[in-house]
N, C-alpha and C positions, 0 to 999 in steps of 0.2 A: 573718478567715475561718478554720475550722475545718482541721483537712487532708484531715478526709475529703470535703468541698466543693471543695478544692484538687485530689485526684483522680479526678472526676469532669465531665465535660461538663455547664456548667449552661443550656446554650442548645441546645434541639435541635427536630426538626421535631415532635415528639409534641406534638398539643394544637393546632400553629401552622400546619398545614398541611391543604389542603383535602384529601388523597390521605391521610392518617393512614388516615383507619376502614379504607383499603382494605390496608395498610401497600405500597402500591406507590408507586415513586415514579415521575413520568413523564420520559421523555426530556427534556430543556430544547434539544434542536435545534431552529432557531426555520426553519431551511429545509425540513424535514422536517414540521413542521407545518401551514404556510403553503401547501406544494404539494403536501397530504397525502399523500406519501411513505413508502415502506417500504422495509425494507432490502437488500428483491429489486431496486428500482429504484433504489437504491448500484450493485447488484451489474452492473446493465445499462450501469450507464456504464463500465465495461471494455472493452466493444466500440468504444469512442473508441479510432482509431488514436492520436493523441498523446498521449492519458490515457494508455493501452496501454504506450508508448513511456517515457511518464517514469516510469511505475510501474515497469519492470523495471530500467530506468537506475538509478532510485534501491536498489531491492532488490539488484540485481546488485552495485553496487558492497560490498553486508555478507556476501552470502552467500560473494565473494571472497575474503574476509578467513580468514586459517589461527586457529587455536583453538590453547590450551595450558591445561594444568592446573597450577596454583601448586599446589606439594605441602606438604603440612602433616608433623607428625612422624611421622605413622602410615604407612609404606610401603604395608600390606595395603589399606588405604582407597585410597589412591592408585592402586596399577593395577590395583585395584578397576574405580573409577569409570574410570579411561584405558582399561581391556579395553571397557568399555558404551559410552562414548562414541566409539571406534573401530568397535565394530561397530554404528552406528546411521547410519542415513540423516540426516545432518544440514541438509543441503538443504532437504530437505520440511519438517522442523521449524522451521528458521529461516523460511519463509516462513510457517507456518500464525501464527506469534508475532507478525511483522510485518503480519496482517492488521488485527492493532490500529492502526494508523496508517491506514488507510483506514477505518474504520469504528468506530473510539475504543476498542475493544475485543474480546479473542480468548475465548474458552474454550475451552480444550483438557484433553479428559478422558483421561486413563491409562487404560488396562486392563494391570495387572499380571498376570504370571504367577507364579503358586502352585503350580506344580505341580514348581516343582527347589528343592534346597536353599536356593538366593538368592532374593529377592522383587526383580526387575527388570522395567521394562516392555515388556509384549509389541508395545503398538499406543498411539499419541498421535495424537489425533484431532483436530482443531478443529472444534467444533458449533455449528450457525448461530446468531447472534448473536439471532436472532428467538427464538429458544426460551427466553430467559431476560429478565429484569430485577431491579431494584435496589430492595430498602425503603428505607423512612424510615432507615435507618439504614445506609445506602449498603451492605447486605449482600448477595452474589448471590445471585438464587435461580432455581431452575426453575417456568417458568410452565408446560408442561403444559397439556393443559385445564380445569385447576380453579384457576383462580389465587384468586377468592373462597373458594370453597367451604373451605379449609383451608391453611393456607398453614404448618402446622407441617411439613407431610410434605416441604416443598419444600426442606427444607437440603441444602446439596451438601458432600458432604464433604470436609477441605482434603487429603485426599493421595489423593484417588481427581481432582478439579479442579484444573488452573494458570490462574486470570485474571491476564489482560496487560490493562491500561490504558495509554493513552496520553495522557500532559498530562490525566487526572483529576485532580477536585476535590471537594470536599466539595457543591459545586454542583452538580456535573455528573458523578458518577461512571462515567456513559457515555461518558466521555472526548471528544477532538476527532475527530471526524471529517473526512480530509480531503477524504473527496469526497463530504463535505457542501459544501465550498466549491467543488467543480468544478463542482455541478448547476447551475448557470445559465448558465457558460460553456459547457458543452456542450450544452443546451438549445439554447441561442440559437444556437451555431453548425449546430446538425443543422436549426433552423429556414430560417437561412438558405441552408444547401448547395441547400435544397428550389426556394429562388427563385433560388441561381446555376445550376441545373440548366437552369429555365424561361428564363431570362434565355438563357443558352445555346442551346437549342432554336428560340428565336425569334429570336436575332439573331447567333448564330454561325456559321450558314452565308448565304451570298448571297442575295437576293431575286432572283425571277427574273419579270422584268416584259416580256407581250407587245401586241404593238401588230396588233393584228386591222384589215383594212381595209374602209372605210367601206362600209356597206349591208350588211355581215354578217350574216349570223342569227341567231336565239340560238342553233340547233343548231350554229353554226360554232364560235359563241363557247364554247360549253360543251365541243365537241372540241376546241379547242385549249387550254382549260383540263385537262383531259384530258392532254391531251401534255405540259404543263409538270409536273402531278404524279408524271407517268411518269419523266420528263429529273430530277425530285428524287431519285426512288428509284432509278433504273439509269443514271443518266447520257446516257442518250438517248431521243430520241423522234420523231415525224417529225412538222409542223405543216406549212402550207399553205405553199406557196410565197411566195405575198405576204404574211407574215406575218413579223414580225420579231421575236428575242427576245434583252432585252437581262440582263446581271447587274449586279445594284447591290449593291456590299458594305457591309454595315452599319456597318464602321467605324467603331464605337463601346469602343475598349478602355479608354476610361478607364472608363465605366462598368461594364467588366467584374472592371476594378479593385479596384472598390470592395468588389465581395462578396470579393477575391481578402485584401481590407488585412481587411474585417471578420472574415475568419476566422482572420488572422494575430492579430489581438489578442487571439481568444478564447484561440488555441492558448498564448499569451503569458501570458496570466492562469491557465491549467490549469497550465505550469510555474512559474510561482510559486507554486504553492498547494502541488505534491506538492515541486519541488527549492527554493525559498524562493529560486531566480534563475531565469534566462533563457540565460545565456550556453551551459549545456554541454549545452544542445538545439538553441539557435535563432542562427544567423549573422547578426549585426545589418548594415547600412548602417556603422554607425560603429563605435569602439568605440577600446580605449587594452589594453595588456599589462596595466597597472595595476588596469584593472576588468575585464576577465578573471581576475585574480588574486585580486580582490576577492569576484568571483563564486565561484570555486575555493573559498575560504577556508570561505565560506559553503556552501556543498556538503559539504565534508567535513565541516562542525559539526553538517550533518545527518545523515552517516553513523553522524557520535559518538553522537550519540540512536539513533538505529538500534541501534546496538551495543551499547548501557548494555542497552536494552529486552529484549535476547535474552539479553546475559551473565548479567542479573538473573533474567529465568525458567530460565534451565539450573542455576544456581548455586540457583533451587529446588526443583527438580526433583532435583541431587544430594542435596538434605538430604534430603530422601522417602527415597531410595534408602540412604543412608546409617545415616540414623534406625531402614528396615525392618531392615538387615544387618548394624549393630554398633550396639547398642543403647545402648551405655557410650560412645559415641565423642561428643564435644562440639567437636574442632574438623574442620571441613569444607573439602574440597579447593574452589577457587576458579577458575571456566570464566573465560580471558576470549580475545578475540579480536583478533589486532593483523596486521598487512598485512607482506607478507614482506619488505618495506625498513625496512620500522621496524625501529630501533634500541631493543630494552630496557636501555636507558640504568638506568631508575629500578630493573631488577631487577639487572643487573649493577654496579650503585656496591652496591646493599645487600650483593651477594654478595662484592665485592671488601675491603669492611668485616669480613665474616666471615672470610674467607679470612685476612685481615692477622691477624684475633682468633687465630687457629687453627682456626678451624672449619675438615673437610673432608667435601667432597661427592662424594654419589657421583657413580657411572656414569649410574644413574639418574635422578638427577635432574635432572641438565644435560638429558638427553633427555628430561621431562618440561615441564622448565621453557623450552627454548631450541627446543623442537621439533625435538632433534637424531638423528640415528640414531646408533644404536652404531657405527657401522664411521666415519662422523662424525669423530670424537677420541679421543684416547688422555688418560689420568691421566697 
């Protein structure tokens, strides 16, 4: 084989795929398809209290997390970029990144300010996920309403756009969505609240059964039915004297059970889908410190994704920033973000290496690197 065959993709959707002539390619969600769904009605299952609940659980625990900047050689770059990332809301940024994990994908568009010596940005947006799609050649584009009509004009350009993917693929460039995987448990459970509501209504308060006596009317019968409606909604009423009324309690809680277990299962499935366990929502019957721990382990492995997703769009986001402001500069400062008990074990052996070599650090950069203040430590 040639090398120019060698650097080139010899297998691609052009030619092979039904959506070619259109160069769009479609979503591969098979739930989204199936319950022709769109991504408003992703957006509606937020209003699931337990959805609600494990989606900030899980986001809260990254946006916790303290941020540091690895400094490279270039000092001016460094509290460059540490002055911008100081003064920006990083909260709201980390969340618009993280919406790729609910929905496989973020876009988030810069608007730069042009108007001062530096080119930094003014405003980072995330735009709804529905405004774009992917070619034949997993490239984003804006769909607009002309998505046929011309599809040259639809290029987005890489330092005005940050696309976030989540667990994309050359398959599915629209990444995973995870609540693609909630819509059914929350379906079914909003389905069924509807029948534990009724079930409730019908057999959660007492029946109230009277005994009219013989040769009654129907005018009698129909006023003392009358007075039992009355005695449901104000708790009294006046019936005939010879008239008896008695209360029979439905006494049916297993059945009430049921819808009570079916809605814990669903809630059960919605956190494994956003926390990938159960334990640091849901208090089981049983359980051991062991798989608590186990669960734990797993929880934090999802924070680590979490964390990689964000550090990787900040750390492109500096290079934009760096690229506009020092034009010659080739090595880039490094966002990453670690929990204020972690121990930087792996930057502190490399720094004690140096130290032994001769190297000496500054002020600054212990308080770049360790997140220290000046008033902190002394040289």
């Amino acid at each position: 084989m040639t090398k120019q065959k060698l650097s080139k993709n010899l297998l691609t959707r052009t030619g092979s795929n039904l959506f070619s002539f259109l160069n769009m390619l479609p979503d591969p969600d098979t739930v989204a398809t199936k319950a022709t769904l769109k991504i408003s009605d992703y957006r509606d299952l937020l209003s699931d209290a337990h959805l609600y609940s494990t989606v900030q659980q899980r986001f809260s625990s990254v946006i916790s997390l303290s941020w540091q900047l690895n400094s490279t050689s270039n000092q001016k770059v460094d509290d460059f970029i540490t002055q911008f990332l100081k003064s920006w809301s990083l909260d709201n940024l980390y969340i618009q990144i993280l919406d790729a994990v609910l929905f496989g994908y973020s876009v988030l568009e810069i608007v730069w300010d042009i108007n001062s010596k530096s080119y930094l940005p003014a405003e980072i947006q995330a735009k709804p996920q529905e405004w774009f799609y992917f070619d034949i050649d997993n490239q984003l584009k804006y769909s607009g309403d002309n998505i046929i009509k011309d599809n040259r004009n639809l290029e987005l350009p890489p330092d005005k756009f940050l696309l976030v993917q989540h667990s994309s693929t050359y398959f599915n460039p629209y990444g995973e969505k995870l609540l693609s995987k909630c819509y059914w448990p929350v379906h079914f459970k909003r389905s069924g609240m509807q029948y534990w509501l009724t079930f409730l209504e019908r057999y959660g308060m007492p029946f109230l059964v009277a005994s009219s006596p013989a040769g009654a009317s129907e005018a009698d019968k129909l006023a003392l039915m009358d007075a039992l409606e009355k005695m449901l909604l104000d708790t009294t009423a006046i019936v005939p004297t010879d008239s008896t009324v008695k209360f029979l309690d439905a006494g049916n809680n297993s059945s009430s059970d049921i819808y009570k277990s079916y809605s814990t299962f669903f809630n059960s499935e919605i956190s494994k889908a956003i926390l990938s366990q159960t334990l640091t929502t849901e208090v089981g019957t049983s359980g051991s410190f062991s798989a608590s721990q186990t669960h734990l382990n797993v929880f934090n492995n999802v924070v680590f994704s979490d964390k990689k997703l964000i550090e990787n769009t900040l750390n492109k986001l500096i290079k934009l920033i760096v690229d506009f402001n020092f034009p010659n500069v080739t090595e880039y400062p490094q966002f990453k973000l670690f929990s204020e008990k972690e121990v930087r074990e792996d930057l502190a052996a490399r720094d004690k290496i140096l130290t032994e070599q001769g190297l000496k650090f500054t002020k600054d950069y212990y308080r770049n690197s360790y997140n220290l203040q000046p008033d902190d430590f002394e040289l």
